[in-house]
C-alpha positions as CSV (number, residue, x, y, z in Angstrom):
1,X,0.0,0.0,0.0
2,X,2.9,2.6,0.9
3,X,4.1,2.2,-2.6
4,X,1.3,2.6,-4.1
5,X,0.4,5.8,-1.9
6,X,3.8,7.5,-2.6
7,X,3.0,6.6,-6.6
8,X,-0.2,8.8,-6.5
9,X,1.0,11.4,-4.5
10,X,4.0,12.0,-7.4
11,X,1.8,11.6,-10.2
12,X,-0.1,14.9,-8.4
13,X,2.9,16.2,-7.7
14,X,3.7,16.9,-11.4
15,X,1.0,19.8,-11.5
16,X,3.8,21.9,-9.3
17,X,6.8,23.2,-10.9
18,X,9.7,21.9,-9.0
19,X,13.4,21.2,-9.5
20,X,13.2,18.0,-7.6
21,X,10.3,15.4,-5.6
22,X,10.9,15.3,-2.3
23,X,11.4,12.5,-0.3
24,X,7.8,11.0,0.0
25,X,7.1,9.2,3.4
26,X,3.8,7.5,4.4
27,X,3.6,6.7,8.2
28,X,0.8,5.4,10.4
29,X,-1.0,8.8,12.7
30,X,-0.6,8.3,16.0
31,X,-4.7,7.9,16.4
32,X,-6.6,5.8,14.4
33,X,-9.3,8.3,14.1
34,X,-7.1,9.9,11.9
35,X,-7.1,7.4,8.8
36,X,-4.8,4.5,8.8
37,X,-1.9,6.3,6.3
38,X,-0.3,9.9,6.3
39,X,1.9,12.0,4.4
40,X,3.2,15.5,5.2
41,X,4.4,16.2,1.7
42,X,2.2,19.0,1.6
43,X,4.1,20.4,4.2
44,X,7.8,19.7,2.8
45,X,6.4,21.7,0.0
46,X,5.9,25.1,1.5
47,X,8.7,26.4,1.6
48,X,9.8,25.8,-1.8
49,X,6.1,26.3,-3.7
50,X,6.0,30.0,-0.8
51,X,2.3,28.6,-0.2
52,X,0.3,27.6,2.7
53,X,0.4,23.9,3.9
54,X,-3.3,23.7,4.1
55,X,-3.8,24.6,0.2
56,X,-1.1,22.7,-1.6
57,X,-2.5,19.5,0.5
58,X,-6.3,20.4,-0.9
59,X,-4.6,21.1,-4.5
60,X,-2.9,17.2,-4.0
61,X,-5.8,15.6,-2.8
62,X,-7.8,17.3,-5.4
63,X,-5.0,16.0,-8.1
64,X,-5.1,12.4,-6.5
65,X,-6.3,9.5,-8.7
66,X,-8.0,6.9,-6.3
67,X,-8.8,3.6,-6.6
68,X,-11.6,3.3,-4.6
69,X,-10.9,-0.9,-3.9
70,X,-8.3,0.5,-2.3
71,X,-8.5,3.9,-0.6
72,X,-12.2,5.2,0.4
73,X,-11.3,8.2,1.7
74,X,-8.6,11.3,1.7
75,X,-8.6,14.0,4.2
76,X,-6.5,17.1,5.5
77,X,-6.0,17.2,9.0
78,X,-3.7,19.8,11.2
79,X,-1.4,22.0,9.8
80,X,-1.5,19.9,6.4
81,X,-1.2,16.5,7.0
82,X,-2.6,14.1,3.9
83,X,-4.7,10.9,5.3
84,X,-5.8,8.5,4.2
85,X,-8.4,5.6,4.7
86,X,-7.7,1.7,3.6
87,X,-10.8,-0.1,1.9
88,X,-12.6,-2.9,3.1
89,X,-11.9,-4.6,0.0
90,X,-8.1,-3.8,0.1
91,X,-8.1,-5.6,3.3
92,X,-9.8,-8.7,2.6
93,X,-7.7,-9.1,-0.5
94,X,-4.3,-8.3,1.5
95,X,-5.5,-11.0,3.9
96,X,-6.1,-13.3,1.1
97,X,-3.0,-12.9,0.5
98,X,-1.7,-13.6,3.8
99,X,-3.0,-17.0,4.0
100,X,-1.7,-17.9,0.2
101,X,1.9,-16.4,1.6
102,X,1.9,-18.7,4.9
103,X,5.4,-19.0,5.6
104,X,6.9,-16.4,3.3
105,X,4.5,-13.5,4.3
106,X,6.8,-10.8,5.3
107,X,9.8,-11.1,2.9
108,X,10.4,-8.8,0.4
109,X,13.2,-8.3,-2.1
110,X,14.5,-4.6,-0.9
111,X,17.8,-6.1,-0.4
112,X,17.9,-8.2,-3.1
113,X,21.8,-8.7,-5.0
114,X,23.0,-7.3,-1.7
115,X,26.1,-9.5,-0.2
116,X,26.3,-8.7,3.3
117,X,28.8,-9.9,6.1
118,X,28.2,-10.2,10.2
119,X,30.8,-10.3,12.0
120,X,29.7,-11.1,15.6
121,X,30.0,-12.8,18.8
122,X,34.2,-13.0,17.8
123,X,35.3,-14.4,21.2
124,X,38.7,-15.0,22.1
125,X,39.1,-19.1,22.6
126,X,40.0,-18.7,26.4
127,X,36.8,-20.0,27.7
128,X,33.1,-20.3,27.9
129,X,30.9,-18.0,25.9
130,X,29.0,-15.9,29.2
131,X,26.1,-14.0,29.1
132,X,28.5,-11.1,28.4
133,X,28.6,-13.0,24.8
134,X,25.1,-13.7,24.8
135,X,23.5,-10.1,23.4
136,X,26.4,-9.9,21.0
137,X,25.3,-13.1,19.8
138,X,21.8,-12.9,19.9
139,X,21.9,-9.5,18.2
140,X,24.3,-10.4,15.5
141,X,22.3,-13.4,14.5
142,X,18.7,-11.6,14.7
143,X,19.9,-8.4,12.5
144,X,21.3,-11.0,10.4
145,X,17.8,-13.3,9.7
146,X,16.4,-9.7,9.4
147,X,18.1,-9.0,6.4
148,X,17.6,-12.2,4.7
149,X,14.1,-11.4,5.1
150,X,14.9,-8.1,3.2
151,X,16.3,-10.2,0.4
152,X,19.9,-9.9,1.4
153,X,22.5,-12.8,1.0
154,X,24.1,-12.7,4.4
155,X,27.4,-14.5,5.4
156,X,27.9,-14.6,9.4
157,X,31.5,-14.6,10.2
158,X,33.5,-15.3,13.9
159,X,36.8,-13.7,14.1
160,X,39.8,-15.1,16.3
161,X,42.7,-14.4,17.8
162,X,44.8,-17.4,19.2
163,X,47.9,-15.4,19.9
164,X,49.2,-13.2,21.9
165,X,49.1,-12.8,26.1
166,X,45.7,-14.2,27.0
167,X,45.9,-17.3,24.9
168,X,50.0,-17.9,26.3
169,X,48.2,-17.1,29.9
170,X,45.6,-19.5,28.5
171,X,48.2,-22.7,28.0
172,X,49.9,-21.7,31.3
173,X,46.6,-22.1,33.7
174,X,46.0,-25.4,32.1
175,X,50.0,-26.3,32.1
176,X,50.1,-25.7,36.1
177,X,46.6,-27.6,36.6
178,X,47.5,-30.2,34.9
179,X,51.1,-30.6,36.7
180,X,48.4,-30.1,39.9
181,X,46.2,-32.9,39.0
182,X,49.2,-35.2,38.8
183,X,50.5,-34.2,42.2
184,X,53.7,-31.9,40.9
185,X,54.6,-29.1,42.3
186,X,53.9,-26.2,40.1
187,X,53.5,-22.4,40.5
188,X,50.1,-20.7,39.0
189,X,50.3,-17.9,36.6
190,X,50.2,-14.6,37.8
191,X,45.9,-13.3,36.2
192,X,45.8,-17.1,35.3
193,X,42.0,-18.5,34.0
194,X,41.0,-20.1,37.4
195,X,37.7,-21.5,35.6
196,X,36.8,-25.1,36.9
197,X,36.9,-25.5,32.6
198,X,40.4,-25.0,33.2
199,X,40.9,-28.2,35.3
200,X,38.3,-30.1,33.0
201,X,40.5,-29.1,30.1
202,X,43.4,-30.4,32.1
203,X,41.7,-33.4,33.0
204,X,41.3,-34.5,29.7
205,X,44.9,-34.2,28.9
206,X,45.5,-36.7,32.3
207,X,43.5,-38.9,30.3
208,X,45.0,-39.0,26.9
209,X,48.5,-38.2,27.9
210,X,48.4,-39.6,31.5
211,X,52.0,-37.5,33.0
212,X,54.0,-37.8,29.3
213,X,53.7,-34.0,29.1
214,X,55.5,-33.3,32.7
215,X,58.7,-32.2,31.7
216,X,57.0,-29.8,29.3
217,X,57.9,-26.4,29.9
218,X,56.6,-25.3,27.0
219,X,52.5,-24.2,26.6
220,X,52.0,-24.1,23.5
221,X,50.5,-28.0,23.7
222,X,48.7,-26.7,26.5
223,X,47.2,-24.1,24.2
224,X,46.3,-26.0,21.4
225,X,44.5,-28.5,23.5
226,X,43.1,-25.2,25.2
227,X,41.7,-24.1,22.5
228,X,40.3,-26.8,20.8
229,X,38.0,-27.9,23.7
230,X,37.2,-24.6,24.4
231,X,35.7,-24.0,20.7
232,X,33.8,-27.4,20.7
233,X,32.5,-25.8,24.0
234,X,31.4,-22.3,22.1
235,X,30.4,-24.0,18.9
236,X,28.2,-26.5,21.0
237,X,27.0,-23.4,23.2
238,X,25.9,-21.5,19.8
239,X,24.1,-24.6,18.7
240,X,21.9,-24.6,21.7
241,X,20.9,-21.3,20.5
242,X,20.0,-21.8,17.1
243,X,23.3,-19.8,15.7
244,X,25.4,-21.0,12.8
245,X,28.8,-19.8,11.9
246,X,29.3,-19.7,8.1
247,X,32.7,-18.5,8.7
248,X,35.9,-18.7,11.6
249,X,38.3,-16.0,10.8
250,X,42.0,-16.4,12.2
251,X,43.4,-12.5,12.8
252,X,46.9,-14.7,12.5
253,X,46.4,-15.1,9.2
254,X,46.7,-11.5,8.3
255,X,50.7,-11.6,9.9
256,X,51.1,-14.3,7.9
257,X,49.8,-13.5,4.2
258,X,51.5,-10.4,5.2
259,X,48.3,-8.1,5.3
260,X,49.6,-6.1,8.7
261,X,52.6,-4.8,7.0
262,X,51.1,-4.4,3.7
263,X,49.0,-2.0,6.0
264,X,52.0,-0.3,7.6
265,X,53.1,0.2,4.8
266,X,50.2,2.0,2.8
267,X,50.1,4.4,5.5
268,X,53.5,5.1,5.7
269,X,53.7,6.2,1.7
270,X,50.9,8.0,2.6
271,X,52.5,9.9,5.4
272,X,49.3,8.8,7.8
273,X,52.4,6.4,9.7
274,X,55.3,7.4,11.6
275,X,58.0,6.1,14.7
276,X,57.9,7.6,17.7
277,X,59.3,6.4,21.3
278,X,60.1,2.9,19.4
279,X,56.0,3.0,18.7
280,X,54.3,3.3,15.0
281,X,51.8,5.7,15.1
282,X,48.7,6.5,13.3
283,X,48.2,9.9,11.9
284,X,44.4,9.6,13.7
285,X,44.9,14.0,13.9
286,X,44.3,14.1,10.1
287,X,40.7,12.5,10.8
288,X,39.6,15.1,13.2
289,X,40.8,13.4,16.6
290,X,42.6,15.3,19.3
291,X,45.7,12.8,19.1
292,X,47.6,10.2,17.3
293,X,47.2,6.7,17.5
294,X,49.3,4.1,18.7
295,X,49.6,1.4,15.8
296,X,52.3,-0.9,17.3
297,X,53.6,-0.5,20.7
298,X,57.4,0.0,21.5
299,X,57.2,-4.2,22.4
300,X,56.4,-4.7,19.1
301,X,53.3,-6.3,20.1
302,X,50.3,-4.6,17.6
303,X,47.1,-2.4,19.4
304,X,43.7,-3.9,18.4
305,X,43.2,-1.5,15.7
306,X,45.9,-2.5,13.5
307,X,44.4,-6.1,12.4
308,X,41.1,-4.5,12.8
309,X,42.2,-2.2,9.6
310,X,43.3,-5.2,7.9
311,X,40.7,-7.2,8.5
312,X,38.4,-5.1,7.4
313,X,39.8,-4.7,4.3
314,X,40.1,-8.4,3.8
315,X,36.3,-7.9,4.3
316,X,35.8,-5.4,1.5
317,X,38.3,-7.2,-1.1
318,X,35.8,-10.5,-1.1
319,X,32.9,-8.5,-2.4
320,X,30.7,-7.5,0.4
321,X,28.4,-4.8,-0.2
322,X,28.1,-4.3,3.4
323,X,30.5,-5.4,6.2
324,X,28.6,-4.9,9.6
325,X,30.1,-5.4,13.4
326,X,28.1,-6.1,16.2
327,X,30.5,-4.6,19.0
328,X,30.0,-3.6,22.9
329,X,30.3,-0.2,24.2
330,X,34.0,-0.7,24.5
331,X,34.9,0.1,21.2
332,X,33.3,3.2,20.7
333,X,36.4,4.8,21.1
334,X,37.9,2.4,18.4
335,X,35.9,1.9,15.5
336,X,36.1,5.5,14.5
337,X,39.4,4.8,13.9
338,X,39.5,1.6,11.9
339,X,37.1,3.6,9.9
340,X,39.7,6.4,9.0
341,X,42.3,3.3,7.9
342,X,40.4,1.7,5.6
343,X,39.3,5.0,4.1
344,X,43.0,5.8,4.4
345,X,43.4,2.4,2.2
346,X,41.1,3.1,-0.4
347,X,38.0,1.7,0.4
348,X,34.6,3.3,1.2
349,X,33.8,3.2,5.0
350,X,30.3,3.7,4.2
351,X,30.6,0.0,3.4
352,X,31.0,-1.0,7.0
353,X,28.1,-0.7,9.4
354,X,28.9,-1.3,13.4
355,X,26.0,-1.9,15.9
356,X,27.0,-0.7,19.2
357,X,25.3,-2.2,22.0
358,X,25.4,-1.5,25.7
359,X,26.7,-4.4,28.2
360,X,24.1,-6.8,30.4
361,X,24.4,-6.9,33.5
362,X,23.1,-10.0,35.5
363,X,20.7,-9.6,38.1
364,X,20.9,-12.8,40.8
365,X,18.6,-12.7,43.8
366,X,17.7,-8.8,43.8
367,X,21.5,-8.0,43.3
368,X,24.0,-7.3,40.2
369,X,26.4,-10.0,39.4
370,X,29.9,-9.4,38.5
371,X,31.4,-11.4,36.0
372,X,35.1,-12.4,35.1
373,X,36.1,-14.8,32.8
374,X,39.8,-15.0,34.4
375,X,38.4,-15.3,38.3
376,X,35.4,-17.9,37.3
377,X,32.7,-15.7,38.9
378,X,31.0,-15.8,35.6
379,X,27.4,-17.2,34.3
380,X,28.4,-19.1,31.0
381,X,25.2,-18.8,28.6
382,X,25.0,-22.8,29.1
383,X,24.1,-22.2,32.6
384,X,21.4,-19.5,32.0
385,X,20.0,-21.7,29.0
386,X,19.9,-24.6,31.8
387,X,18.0,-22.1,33.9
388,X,15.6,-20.5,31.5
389,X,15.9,-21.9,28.1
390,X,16.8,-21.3,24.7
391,X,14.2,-19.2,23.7
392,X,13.8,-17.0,26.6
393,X,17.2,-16.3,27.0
394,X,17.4,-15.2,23.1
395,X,14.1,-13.2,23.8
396,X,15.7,-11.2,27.1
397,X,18.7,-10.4,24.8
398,X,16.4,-8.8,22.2
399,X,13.7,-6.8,23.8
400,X,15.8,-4.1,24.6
401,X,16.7,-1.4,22.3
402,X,20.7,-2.5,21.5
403,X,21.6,2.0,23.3
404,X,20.1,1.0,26.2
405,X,21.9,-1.1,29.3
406,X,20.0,-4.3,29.6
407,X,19.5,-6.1,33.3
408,X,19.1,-9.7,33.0
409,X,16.5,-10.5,35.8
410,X,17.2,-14.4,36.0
411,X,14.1,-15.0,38.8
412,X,11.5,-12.9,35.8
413,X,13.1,-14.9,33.4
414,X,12.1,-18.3,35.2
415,X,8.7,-16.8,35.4
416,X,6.6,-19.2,33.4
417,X,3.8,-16.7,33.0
418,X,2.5,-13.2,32.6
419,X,5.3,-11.7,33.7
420,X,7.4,-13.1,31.4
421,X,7.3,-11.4,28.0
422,X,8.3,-14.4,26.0
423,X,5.5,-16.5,27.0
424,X,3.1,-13.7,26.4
425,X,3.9,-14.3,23.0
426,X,4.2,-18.3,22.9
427,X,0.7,-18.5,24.5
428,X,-0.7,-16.3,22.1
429,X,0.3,-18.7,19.3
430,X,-0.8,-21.8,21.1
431,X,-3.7,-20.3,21.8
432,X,-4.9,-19.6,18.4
433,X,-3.7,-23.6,17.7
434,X,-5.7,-24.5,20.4
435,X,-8.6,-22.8,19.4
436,X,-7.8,-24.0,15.7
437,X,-7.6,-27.7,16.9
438,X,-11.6,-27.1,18.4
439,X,-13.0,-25.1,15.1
440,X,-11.6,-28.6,13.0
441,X,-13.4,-30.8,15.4
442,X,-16.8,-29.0,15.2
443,X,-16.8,-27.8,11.9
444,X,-16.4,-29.1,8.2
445,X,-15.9,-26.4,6.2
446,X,-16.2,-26.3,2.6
447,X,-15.0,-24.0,-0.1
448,X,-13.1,-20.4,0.3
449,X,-14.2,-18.6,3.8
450,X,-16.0,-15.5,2.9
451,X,-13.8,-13.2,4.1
452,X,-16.3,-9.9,3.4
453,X,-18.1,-11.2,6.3
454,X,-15.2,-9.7,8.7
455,X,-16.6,-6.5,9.1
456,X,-16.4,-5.6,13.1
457,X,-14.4,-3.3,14.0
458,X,-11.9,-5.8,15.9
459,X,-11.5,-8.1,13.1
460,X,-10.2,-4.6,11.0
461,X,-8.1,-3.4,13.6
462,X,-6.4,-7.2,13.4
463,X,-6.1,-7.5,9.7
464,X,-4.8,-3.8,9.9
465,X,-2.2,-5.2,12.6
466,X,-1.0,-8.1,10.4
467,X,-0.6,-6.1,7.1
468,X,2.3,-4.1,9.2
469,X,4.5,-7.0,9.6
470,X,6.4,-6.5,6.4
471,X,7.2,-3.0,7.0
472,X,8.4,-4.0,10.6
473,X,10.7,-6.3,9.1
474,X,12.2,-3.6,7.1
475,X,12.3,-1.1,9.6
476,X,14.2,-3.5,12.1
477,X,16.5,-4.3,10.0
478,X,17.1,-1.0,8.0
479,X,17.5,0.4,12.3
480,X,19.5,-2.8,13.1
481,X,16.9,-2.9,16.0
482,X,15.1,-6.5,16.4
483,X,13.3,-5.5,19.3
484,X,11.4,-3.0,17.0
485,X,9.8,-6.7,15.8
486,X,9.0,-7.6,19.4
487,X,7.2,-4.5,20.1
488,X,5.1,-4.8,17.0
489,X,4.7,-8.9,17.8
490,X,2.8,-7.4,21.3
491,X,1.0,-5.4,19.4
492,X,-0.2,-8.3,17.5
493,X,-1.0,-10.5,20.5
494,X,-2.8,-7.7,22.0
495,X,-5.3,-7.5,18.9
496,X,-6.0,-11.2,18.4
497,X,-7.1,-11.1,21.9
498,X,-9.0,-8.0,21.8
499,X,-10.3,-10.0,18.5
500,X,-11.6,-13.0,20.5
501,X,-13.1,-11.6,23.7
502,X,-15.6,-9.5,20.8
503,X,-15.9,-12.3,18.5
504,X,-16.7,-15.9,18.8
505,X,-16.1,-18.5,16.8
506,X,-17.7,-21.9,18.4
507,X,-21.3,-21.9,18.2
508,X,-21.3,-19.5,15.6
509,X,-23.1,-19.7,12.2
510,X,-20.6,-21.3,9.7
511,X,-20.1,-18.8,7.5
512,X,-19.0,-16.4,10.2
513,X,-17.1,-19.1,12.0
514,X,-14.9,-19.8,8.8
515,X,-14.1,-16.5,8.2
516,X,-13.0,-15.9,11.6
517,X,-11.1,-19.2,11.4
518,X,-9.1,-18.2,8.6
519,X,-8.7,-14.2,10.1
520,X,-7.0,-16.8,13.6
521,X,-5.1,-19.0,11.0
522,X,-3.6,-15.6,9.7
523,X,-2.3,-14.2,12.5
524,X,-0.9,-17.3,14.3
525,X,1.2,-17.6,10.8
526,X,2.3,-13.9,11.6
527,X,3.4,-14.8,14.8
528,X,5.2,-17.6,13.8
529,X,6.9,-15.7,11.1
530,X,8.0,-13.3,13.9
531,X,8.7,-15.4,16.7
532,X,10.7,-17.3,13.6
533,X,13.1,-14.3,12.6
534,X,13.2,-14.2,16.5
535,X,15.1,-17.6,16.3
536,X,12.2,-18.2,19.4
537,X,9.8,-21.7,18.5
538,X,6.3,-21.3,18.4
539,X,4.5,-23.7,20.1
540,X,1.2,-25.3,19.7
541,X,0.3,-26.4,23.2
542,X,1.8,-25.0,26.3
């Protein structure tokens, strides 16, 4: 309908002379009394045309070819807003058309030939994934089914690094426990990973090794065994919920095609790198910032941003129209910067999208809980899946806007009823099953349902509700903002109910009873769609 609205309000915009059509938005008034479409083009208009609001709307409307099986009504309301009113018949065909859709209602093609890569979740291998992890995660993978919604051919991608301090920390703490496990003496690295994981992961190497690996002095075996438990351990805990990988990315393998000093390099002929103190520096003053940036440190040993620069730029040269990172409030300070090195490279930041979300913080018995990977105080997603499920911890990570802090309220989150948002939603859809499972044993319907008959004003305001979901999808992912798709999902579940406390189906004459039938059908296939893109199930019993 929004298409076809903007069409009609350009094809009366042609009676104006003017250089250029402005940027034509429909949007939904904020009262229903006020139509069910809007457009303030009259008002973008005044300036340019020197006319009142008011008059160039009346000239538009006047202008406006209708078609009535659509539109039965166009009026001006305030300063010079345009409204407009959906037909009956508009409505019954778009639900038609919901019920022919079923599992595909909702997708459109806006982001078709678009080759987009996630990068997310991107946990170092030196333990558990926590609920730290878990938004990242959740949010990554939702924007993602968003987009593929939208058309898009989306690649999720995990990026690595199994270098460096933490993972030689990393083979120490699992070195010493082993060496404790066997009854050796052995002294426990200083900020060591005291995680029982740690003496699981030893454990295992009792088992296989028995004390072989004593005299080792070296952790590098330590590591690698490390390391590969710990990723069967992530890949298993992203299993659990619902999240596939198409991609691990090693950041060692830009040292060693030779990527990071292909970098340095670049920005050196440019004159954006230079030595100072026994550091390379970052010309990060020539991008507006109040002072240089550190690119390698006077150890040698490389800041984050340098294999960020590269890596992104290993993005861009595979073909992605859009590279996006899902990153915590950490890096504000540091994206902006990887941003001015691959535009100092050659490539067009406006390629690469970041979603920065604020951190979670755990609420345990009416109090925060801290978390640390290093001093095992942490709650590893497993944990919180064992405590609430799958679906509602991927539902608690969501419903927040990704700007706003999010507490994790573990005892609401084992609430198995009202209070609990997630099942607010679930029980709506088993509901309608339930409901669906007694029209089938009552009734033996025959032929199309007569879906004229739904003319009350709670069976428009639901088929209104449903036609919305495609646009939701669109705005969510346009906004990177999934929860935008749980607040519209509410929305939903508030009308179906709204919906069946005004109008029966059992005991009702069969022509009425089918066309509600198929209006319930509808809108538990929205639902599903939704909870769906959610990665949430929809059952049909609870």
């Amino acid at each position: 309908m929004n298409d076809y609205l903007i069409q009609i309000i350009k094809d009366a915009l042609t009676q104006f002379d003017l250089e250029s059509t402005p940027d034509i938005r429909i949007e939904e008034p904020n009262l229903p009394e006020h139509g069910d479409a809007s457009s303030n083009v009259a008002m973008m208009l005044a300036k340019p045309l020197r006319n009142n609001p008011r008059a160039i709307a009346q000239q538009i409307v006047d202008a406006l070819e209708l078609d009535e099986n659509k539109v039965t009504a166009v009026e001006i309301a305030g300063p010079g807003f345009i409204n407009f009113r959906f037909a009956n018949d508009y409505l019954y065909e778009e639900l038609s058309d919901i019920l022919k859709e079923g599992s595909d209602f909702g997708r459109t093609i806006s982001n078709k030939d678009h080759k987009i890569l996630i990068e997310f979740v991107s946990a170092n291998p030196t333990g558990p994934l926590t609920v730290g992890h878990g938004r990242n995660a959740v949010l990554g993978d939702t924007v993602a089914r968003l987009l593929e919604w939208t058309g898009a051919h989306v690649d999720r991608e995990y990026y690595f690094n199994d270098a460096g301090r933490q993972m030689r920390v990393l083979g120490q703490s699992v070195r010493s426990r082993y060496l404790e496990l066997l009854g050796k003496d052995h002294e426990f690295p200083e900020g060591g990973y005291e995680g029982e994981y740690i003496i699981d992961i030893a454990q295992a190497i009792v088992d296989d090794h028995g004390d072989d690996w004593v005299d080792q002095t070296d952790e590098a075996p330590f590591k690698e065994k490390a390391e590969e438990a710990i990723f069967e351990d992530i890949s298993h805990t992203l299993d659990r919920m619902k999240i596939h990988m198409d991609s691990f990315f090693n950041e060692r393998s830009l040292y060693d095609d030779g990527k990071i000093d292909e970098t340095i390099s670049i920005f050196r002929n440019k004159d954006l790198a230079y030595d100072k103190d026994g550091a390379v520096w970052f010309r990060t003053t020539e991008f507006g910032k109040e002072k240089d940036t550190v690119l390698v440190k006077s150890s040698g040993e490389p800041t984050y941003r340098l294999p960020d620069i590269a890596y992104h730029a290993n993005k861009l040269d595979r073909g992605y129209d859009l590279c996006i990172d899902v990153f915590g409030a950490d890096h504000i300070d540091t994206y902006p910067d990887v941003l001015s090195g691959i535009k100092s490279l050659g490539y067009d930041p406006d390629k690469v999208d970041v979603i920065v979300y604020q951190f979670v913080t755990i609420v345990k018995d009416g109090k925060p809980f801290k978390m640390s990977t290093r001093k095992a105080n942490f709650v590893t997603l497993d944990e919180l899946m064992d405590e609430v499920g799958a679906d509602v911890t991927r539902f608690f990570f969501l419903m927040r806007s990704p700007n706003t802090h999010l507490e994790f309220d573990i005892a609401q989150a084992k609430e198995a009823g009202e209070k609990n948002p997630v099942f607010y939603l679930q029980y709506a859809h088993a509901r309608i099953c339930s409901i669906l499972r007694k029209v089938e044993e009552e009734y033996s319907f025959e032929g199309d349902a007569d879906l004229s008959l739904l003319d009350h004003e709670a069976e428009i305001a639901l088929i209104k509700s449903m036609l919305k979901f495609p646009d939701v999808i669109q705005s969510a992912a346009g906004a990177r903002e999934p929860h935008r798709l749980i607040t519209y999902l509410n929305e939903l579940a508030s009308h179906f109910t709204k919906f069946y406390h005004d109008c029966r189906i059992m005991g009702e004459d069969e022509a009425i009873a089918q066309s509600r039938t198929a209006l319930a059908s509808a809108t538990a296939q929205v639902l599903r769609n939704g909870l769906g893109i959610l990665g949430i199930t929809a059952p049909e019993s609870m």
